[in-house]
N, C-alpha and C positions, 0 to 999 in steps of 0.2 A: 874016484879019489879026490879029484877037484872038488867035487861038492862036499864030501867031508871035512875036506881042509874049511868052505868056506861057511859051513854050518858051526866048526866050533871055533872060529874065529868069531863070526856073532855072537857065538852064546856067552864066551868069555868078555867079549866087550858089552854085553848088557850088563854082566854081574860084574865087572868094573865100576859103570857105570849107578849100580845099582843099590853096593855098597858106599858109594861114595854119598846118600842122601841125606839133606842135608835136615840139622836138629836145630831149635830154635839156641839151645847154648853154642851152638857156631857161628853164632849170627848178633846175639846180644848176651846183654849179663844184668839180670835181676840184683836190685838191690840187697830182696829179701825174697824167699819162693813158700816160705812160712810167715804168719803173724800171728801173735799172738794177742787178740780180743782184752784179757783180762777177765774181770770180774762183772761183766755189764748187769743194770737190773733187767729183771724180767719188766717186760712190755717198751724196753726203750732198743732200737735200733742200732747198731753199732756197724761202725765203717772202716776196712782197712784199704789203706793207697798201696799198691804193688807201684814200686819208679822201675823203668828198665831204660839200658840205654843201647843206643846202636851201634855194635859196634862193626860194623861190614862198611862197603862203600859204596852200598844202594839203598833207596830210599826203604821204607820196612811199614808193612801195611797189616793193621790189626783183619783180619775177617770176620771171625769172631768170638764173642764172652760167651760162655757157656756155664751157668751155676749148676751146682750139683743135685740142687730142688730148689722148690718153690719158697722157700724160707729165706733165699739170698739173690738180690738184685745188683746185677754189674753193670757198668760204667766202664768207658776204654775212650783211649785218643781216639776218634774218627777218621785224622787227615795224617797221608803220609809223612814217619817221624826219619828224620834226613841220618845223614851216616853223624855220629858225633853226638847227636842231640837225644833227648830223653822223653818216654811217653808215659803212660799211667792207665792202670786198670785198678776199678777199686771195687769193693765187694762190700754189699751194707746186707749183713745179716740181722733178721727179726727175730731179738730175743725172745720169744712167746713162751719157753719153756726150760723150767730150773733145769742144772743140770751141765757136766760137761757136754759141749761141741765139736766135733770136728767135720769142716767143711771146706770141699773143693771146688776147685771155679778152673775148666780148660779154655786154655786161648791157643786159637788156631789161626797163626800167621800166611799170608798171600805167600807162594812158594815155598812153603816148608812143609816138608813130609811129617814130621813130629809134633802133636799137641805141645804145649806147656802148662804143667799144672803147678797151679798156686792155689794155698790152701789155707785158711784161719782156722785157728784154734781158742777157743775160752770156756768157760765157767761162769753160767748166769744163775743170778745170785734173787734171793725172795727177797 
């Protein structure tokens, strides 16, 4: 009976524990988690700036940008962004081809269980 008791004692403090994990919207707050490109020409490059800012009270560490293909190169803070202060990922997608867009870029924060996905949208134009 003892071990019973002390088997679902654990199991219930894991799934305490294990609902409680935490998401990058616990932690910061995006300016924007959409942008919208516009109209760009075909063969000119186009750049959206994602601001996010901290809002916990430990420092908050990009790990990493992750584009959704090869058609978009990201950019992120490097250096840990402090509680209060604000950091930036940006997404330069290569117009190559007329046509609406839609494209995602995940960023995966040091101690957060959750991606965060940001994403542009546009219509490149001949």
């Amino acid at each position: 009976m003892k071990h019973l008791i002390i088997a679902f004692v654990a199991i219930f403090a894991f799934t305490a524990v294990k609902s409680q994990a935490k998401k990058p919207t616990d932690i910061l707050k995006f300016s924007s988690e959409t942008v919208d490109l516009g109209k760009p020409k075909v063969g000119n490059p186009v750049t959206a700036t994602f601001t996010f800012t901290n809002t916990s009270k430990e420092d908050i560490v990009i790990e990493t940008v992750t584009p959704g293909c090869g058609c978009t190169k990201s950019d992120y803070t490097k250096e840990p962004i402090k509680p209060g202060k604000t950091g930036t990922i940006t997404a330069t997608y290569n117009a190559a081809t007329v046509g609406n867009f839609t494209k995602q870029v995940r960023v995966k924060f040091l101690g957060i269980d959750q991606e965060q996905v940001l994403t542009i949208t546009g219509q490149v134009q001949q």
